[in-house]
C-alpha positions as CSV (number, residue, x, y, z in Angstrom):
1,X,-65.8,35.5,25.0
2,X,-62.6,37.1,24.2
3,X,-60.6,34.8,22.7
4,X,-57.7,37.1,21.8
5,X,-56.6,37.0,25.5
6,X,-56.8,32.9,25.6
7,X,-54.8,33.2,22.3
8,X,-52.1,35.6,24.4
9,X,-51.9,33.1,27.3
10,X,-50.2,30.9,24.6
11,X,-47.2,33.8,24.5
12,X,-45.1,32.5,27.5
13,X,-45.5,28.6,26.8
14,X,-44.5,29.2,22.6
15,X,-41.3,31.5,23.8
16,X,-40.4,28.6,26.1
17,X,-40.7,26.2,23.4
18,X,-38.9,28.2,21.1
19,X,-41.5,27.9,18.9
20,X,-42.5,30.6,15.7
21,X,-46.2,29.3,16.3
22,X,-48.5,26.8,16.8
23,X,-50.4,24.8,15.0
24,X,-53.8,23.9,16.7
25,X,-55.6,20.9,15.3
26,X,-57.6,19.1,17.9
27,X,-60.6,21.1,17.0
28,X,-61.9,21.2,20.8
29,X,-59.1,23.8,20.9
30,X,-59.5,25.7,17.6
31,X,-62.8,26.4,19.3
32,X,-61.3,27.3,22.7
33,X,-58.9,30.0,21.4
34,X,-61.3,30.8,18.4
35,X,-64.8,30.9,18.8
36,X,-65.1,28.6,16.0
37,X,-67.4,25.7,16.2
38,X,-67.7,24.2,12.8
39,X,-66.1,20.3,12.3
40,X,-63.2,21.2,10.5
41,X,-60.6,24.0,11.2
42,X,-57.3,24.7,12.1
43,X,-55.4,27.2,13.5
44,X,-52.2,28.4,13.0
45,X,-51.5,30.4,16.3
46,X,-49.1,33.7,17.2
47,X,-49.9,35.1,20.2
48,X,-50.4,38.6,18.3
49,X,-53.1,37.4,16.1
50,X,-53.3,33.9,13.9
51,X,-54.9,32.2,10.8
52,X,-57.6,30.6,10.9
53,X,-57.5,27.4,8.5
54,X,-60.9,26.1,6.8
55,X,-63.1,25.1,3.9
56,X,-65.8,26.5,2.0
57,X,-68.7,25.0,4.0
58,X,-67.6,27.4,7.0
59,X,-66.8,30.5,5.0
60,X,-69.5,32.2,6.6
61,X,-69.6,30.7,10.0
62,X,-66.4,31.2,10.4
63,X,-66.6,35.0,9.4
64,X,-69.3,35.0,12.4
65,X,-68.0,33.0,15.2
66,X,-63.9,34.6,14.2
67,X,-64.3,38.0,13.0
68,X,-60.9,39.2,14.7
69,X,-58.7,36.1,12.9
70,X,-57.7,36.1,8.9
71,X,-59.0,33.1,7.9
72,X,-57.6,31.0,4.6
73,X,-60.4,29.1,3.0
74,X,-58.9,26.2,1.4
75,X,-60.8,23.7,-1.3
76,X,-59.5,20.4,-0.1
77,X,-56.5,19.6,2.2
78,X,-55.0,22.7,3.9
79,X,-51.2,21.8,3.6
80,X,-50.8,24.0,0.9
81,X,-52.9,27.3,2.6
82,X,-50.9,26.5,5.9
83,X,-47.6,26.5,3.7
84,X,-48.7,30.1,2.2
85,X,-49.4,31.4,5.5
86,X,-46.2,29.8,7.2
87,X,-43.8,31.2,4.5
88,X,-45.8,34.8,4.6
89,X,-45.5,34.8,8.4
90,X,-41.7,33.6,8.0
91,X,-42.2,30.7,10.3
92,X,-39.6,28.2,10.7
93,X,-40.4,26.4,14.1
94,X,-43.8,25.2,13.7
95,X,-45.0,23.3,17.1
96,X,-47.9,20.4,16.5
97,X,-50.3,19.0,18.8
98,X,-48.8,15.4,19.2
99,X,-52.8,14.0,20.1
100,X,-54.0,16.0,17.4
101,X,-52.5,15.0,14.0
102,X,-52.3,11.4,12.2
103,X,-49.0,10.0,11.2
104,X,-50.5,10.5,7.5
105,X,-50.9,14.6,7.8
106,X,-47.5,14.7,9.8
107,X,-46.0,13.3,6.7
108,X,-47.3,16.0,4.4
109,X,-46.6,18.7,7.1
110,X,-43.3,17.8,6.7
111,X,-42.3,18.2,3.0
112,X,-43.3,21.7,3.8
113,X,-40.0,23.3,2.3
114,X,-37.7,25.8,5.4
115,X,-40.4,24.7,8.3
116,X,-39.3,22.6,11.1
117,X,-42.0,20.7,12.8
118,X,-41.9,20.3,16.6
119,X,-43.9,18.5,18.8
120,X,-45.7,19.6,21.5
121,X,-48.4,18.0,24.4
122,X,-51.5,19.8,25.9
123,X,-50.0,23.2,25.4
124,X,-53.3,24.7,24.8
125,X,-55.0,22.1,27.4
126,X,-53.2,23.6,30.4
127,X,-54.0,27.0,29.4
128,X,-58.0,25.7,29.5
129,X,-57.9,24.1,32.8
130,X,-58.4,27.7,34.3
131,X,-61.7,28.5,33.0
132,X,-62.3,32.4,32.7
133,X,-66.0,34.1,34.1
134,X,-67.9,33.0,30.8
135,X,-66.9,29.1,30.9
136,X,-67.6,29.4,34.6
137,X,-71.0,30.5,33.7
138,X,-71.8,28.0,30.9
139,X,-70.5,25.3,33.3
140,X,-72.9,26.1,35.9
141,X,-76.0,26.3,33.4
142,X,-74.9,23.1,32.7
143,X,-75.3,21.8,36.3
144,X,-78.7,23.7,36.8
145,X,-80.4,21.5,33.5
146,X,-78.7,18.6,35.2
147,X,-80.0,19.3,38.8
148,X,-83.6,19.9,37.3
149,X,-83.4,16.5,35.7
150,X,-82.5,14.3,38.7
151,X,-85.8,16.3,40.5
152,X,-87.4,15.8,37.7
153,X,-87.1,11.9,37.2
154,X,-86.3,10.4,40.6
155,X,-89.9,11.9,41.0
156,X,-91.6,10.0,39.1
157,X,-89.2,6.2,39.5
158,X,-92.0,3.7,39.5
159,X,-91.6,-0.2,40.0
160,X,-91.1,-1.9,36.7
161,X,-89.3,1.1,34.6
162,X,-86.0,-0.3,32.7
163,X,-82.8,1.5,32.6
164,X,-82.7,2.3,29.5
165,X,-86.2,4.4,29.9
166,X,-84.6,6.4,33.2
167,X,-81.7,7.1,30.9
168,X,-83.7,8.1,28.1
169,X,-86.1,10.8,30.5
170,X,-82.7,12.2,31.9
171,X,-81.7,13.3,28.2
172,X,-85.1,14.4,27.7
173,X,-85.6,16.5,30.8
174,X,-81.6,17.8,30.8
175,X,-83.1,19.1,27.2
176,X,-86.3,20.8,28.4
177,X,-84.2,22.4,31.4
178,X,-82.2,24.3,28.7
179,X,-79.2,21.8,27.4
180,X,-77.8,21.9,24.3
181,X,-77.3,18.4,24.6
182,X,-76.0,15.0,26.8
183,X,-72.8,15.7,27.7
184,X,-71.9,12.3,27.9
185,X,-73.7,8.6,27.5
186,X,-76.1,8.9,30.6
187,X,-75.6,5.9,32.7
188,X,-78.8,4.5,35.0
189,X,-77.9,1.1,36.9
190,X,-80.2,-0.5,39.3
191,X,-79.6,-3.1,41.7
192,X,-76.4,-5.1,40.8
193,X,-75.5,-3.5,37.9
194,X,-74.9,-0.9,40.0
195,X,-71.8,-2.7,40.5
196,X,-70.4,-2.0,37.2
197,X,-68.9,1.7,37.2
198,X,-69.6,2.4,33.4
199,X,-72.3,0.4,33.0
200,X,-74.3,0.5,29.6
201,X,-78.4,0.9,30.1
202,X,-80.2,-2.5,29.9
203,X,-84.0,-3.7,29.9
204,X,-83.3,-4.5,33.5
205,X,-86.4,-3.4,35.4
206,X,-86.3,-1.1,38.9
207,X,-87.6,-3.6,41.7
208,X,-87.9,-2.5,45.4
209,X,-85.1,-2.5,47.5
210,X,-82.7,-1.7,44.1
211,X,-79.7,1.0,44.2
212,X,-80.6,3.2,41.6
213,X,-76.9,5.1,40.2
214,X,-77.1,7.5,37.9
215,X,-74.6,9.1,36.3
216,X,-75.2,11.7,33.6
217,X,-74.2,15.5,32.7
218,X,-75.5,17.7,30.0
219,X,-74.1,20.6,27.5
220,X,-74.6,24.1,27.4
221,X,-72.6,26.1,24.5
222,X,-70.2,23.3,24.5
223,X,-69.4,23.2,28.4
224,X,-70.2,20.0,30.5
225,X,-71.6,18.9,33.2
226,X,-71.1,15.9,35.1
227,X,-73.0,14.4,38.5
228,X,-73.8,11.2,40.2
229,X,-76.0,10.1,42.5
230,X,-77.1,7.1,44.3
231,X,-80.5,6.6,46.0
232,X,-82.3,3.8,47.1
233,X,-85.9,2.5,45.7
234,X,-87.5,1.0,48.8
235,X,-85.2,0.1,51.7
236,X,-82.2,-1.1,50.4
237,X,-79.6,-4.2,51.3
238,X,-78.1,-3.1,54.8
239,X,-74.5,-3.6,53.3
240,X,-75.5,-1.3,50.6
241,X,-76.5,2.0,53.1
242,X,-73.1,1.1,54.4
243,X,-70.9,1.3,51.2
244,X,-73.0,4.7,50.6
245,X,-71.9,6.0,54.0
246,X,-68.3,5.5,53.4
247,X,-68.7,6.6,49.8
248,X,-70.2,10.2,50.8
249,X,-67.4,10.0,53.8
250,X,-64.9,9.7,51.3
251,X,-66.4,12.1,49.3
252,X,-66.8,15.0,51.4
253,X,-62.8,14.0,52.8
254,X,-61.7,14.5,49.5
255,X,-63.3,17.2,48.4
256,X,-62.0,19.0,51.3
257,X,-58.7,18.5,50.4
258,X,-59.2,20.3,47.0
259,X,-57.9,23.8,47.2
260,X,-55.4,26.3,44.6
261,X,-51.8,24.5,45.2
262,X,-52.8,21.0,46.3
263,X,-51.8,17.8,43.8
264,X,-54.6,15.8,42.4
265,X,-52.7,13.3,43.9
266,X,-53.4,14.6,47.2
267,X,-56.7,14.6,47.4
268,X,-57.3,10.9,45.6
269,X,-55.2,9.6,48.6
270,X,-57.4,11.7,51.2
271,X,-60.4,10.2,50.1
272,X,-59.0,6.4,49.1
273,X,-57.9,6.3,52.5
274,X,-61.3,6.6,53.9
275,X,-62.4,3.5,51.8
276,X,-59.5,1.3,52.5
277,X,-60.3,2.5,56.3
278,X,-63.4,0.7,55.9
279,X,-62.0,-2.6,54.7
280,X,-63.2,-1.3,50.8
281,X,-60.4,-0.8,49.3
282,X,-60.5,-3.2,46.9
283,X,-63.3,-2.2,45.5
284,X,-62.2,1.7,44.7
285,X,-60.6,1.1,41.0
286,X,-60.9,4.4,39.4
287,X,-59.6,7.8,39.8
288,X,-61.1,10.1,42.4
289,X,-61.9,13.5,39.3
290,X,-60.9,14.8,36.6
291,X,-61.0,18.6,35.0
292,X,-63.9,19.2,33.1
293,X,-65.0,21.9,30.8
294,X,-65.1,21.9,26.8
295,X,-64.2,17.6,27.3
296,X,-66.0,15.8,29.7
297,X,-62.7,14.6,31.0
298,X,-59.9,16.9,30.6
299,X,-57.0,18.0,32.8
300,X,-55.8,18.4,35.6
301,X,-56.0,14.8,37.2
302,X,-57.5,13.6,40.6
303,X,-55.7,9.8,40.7
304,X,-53.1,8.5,42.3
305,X,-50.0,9.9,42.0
306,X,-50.7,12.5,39.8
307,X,-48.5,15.9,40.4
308,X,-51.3,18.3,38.7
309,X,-50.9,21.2,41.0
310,X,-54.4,22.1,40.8
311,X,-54.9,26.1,39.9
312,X,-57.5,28.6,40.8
313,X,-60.4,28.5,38.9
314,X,-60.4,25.2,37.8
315,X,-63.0,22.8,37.5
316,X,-62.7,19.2,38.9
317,X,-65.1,16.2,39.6
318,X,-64.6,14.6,42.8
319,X,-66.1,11.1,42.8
320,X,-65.3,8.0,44.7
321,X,-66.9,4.5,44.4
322,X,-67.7,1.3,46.0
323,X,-68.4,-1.9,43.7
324,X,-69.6,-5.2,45.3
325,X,-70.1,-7.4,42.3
326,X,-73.6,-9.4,42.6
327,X,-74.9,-7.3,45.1
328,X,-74.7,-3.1,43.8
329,X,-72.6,-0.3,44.3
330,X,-72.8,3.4,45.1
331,X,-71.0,6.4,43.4
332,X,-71.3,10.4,44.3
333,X,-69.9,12.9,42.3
334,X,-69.6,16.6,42.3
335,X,-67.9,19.3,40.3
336,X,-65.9,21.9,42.5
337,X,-64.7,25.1,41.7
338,X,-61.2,25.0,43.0
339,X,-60.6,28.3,44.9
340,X,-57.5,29.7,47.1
341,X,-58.8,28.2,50.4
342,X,-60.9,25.5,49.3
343,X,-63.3,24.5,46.6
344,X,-67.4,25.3,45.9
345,X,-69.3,22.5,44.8
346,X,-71.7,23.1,41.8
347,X,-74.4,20.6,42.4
348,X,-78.0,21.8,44.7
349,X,-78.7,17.8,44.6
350,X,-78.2,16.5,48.0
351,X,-75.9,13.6,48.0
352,X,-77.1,11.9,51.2
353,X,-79.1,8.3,50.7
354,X,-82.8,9.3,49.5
355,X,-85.0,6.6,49.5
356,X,-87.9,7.0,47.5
């Protein structure tokens, strides 16, 4: 990946700042603009090159994954090391990631004799919400392993299997398709705990006529994925092929309304509308998407009210919800490319109501 132009992109944002350089210390970042994927780093950035701030466990790894950065290896803390390379560099304005530094490090940054801290917020996480050819790649591996694992295991759902065992055989298979890893806690609800949006696997066995949601991405090179479907095992409650009607209504309304210059805002209202239309709206809580890409859930924003402007090339989730508490629920998600006239979803999973 080349890294050197992400670091660029930070040129124009630092110059309005007024900022000598950055210091990057959420390390989901240092890896974005680096190529670094060790546990601890830090990078000090310039937009014509950078130091890359570590300790002696990733002397070598970081000489591998950041041959085009000096590095500084440092034995313990690196407030001294970024001092050196501030005061060699002659910075004065040095911006920090507000979400990325305790109050304690702050403190120590800022006995750093002639350097002026300033803070800064998601600097470096609106220059990732356009992802470049390579994360758009890794992203859709992602989605193929996760695809191949919802085949794989709704194939095979047999009466009596718990949660927690569906959950467990989506890991497994996401793995054998060619994840890294999960991408997230996979979450497999049947029956009324469907009705709980994040809900936590349990011993509860699969029983005909249950709503089976699942809920579950994987990782490929650090990118996500992220997907839910809701099928049916046996003929379900008639109430319950409603709610998914209107759910995969909603969903299709709002995921036409995703294109390069709409609001996130926009499209959650498109596709709440549809809900509330259908006398649900009480039971839509959560946001319609999020961005996705190195974080599960990243910028820009699909809820209401939000004023992202969503940009070509970035990668959102579009997934509304119904609840009904006692009785189940029904969730469908997608991840959409956002493009200049509209938006390409990722998934090959049908979303209509499968009953198996």
């Amino acid at each position: 990946m080349d890294h050197s132009t992400r670091r660029e992109r930070l040129r124009e944002p630092l110059q309005e700042l007024e900022l000598d350089a950055l210091l990057v210390t959420r390390i989901v970042n240092v890896r974005y603009l680096t190529g670094f994927t060790g546990s601890n780093g830090q990078l000090l950035a310039i937009p014509a090159g950078g130091v890359l701030l570590t300790d002696s466990r990733y002397e070598e790894q970081s000489h591998k994954e950041a041959p085009d950065l000096e590095r500084q290896i440092y034995p313990r803390r690196f407030v001294q090391a970024l001092s050196e390379a501030c005061r060699a560099r002659s910075i004065r304005r040095l911006g920090f990631e507000s979400a990325g530094l305790t109050h304690k490090t702050w403190r120590e940054l800022d006995a750093i004799e002639g350097v002026e801290l300033i803070p800064t917020e998601e600097v470096v996480e609106k220059v990732r919400w356009i992802k470049d050819a390579e994360e758009l790649a890794l992203i859709e591996r992602a989605q193929a392993a996760t695809d191949e694992a919802f085949e794989r295991v709704t194939s095979k759902l047999a009466e009596g299997m718990t949660e927690r065992e569906v959950a467990f055989d989506l890991e497994v298979a996401m793995r054998e398709a060619g994840a890294d890893a999960v991408g997230f806690p996979t979450i497999a609800a049947f029956g009324e705990n469907a009705a709980e949006p994040h809900h936590a696997p349990e011993e509860r066995r699969l029983g005909r006529g249950d709503v089976v949601k699942l809920d579950f991405g994987s990782r490929v090179k650090g990118y996500h994925s992220d997907m839910t479907r809701t099928v049916a095992f046996g003929e379900p409650d008639p109430r319950l092929r409603e709610i998914h009607r209107v759910v995969l209504e909603a969903q299709e309304a709002g995921t036409a309304a995703v294109r390069a210059g709409a609001r996130g805002g926009d499209a959650d209202r498109v596709a709440r509308a549809v809900i509330e239309e259908a006398g649900y709206g009480k039971h839509f809580g959560h946001s319609l998407g999020h961005g996705i890409g190195l974080e599960v859930h990243e910028g820009p924003t699909l809820r209401d009210g939000s004023d992202d402007v969503l940009p070509e090339g970035t990668v959102v989730t579009v997934e509304p919800g119904i609840y009904l508490p006692g009785l189940g629920g029904a969730r469908i998600e997608d991840m959409v490319v956002v493009e200049a006239n509209g938006c390409r979803a990722l998934p090959a999973t049908p979303k209509e109501l499968v009953i198996l």
